[in-house]
C-alpha positions in Angstrom: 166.0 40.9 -46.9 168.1 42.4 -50.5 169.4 45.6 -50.0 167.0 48.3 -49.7 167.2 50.7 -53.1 166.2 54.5 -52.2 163.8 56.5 -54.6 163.0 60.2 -54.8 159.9 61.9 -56.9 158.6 65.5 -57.2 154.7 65.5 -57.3 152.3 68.8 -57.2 149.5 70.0 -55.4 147.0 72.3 -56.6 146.7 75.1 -55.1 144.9 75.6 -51.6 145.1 71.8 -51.4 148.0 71.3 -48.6 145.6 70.6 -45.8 143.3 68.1 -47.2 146.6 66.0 -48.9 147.4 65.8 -45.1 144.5 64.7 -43.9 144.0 62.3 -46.6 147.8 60.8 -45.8 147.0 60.7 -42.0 144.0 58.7 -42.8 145.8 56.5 -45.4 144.0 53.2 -45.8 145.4 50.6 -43.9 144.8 48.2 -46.5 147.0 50.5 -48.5 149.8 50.7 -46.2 149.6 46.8 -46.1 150.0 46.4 -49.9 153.0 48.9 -49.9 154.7 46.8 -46.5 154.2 43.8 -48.4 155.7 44.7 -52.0 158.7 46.0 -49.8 158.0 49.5 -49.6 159.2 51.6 -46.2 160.6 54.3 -44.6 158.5 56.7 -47.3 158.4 60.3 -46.4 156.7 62.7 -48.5 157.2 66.9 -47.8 155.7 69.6 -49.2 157.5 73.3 -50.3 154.4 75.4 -49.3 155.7 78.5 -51.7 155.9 75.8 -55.2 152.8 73.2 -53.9 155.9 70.6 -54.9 155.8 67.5 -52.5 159.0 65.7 -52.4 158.9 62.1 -51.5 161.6 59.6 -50.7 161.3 55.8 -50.1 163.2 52.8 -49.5 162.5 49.6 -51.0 163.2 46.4 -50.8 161.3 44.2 -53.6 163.0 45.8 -56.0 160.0 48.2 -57.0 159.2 51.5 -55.3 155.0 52.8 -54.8 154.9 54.5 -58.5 155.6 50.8 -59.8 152.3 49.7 -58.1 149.8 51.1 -60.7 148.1 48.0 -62.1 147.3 47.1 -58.6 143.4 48.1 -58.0 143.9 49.4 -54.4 146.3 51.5 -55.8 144.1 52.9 -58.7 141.1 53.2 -56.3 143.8 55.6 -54.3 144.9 57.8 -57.5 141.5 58.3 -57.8 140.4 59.1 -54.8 143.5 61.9 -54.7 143.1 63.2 -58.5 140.8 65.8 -57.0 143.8 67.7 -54.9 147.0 66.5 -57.1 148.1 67.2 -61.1 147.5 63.8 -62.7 148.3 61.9 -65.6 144.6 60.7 -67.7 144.6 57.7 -65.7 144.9 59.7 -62.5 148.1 58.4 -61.6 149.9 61.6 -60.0 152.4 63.4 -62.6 155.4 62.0 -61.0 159.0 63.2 -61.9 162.3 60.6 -60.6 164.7 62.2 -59.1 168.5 61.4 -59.8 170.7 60.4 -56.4 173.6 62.6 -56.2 174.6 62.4 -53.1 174.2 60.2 -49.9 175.3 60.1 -46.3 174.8 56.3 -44.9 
């Protein structure tokens, strides 16, 4: 296996939406979990500051590419649209999706 790459993003609710994102995740499509596993996507935790609506997610990869790098994949779309109801998206629904830089890390 390469050496696993880490990757951080802000995303944002709308408002009053924090329950249903939950449920939705929970319920994640196991055929969409697959697709991640098997372009090297793992240990991915997303949180959410309640106050801002901002989730925070972090992921580990190892293919090289992290989830947000997955968007021509049709499972993938099917999933953005399926969430564009509860999130701020881009006009292809893709969530707005801001990289965060790595400043610090304790292995």
């Amino acid at each position: 296996m390469n050496e696993a790459t880490r990757t951080a993003f802000l995303m944002k609710l709308k408002p009053g939406k924090a329950e249903e994102y939950k449920r939705r995740h929970d319920e994640i499509w196991p055929e969409l979990k697959d697709l991640l596993k098997k372009n090297g996507v793992f240990d991915y935790s997303i949180f959410l500051d309640e106050e801002t609506n901002t989730l925070f997610a972090v992921q580990k990869n190892s293919g090289g590419a992290g989830s947000q790098d997955l968007g021509s994949n049709p499972l993938v779309k099917k999933w953005w649209d399926y969430m564009a109801d509860i999130m701020e998206t881009n006009p292809d629904n893709s969530p707005v999706s801001i990289p965060l830089k790595e400043v610090f890390y304790l292995p």
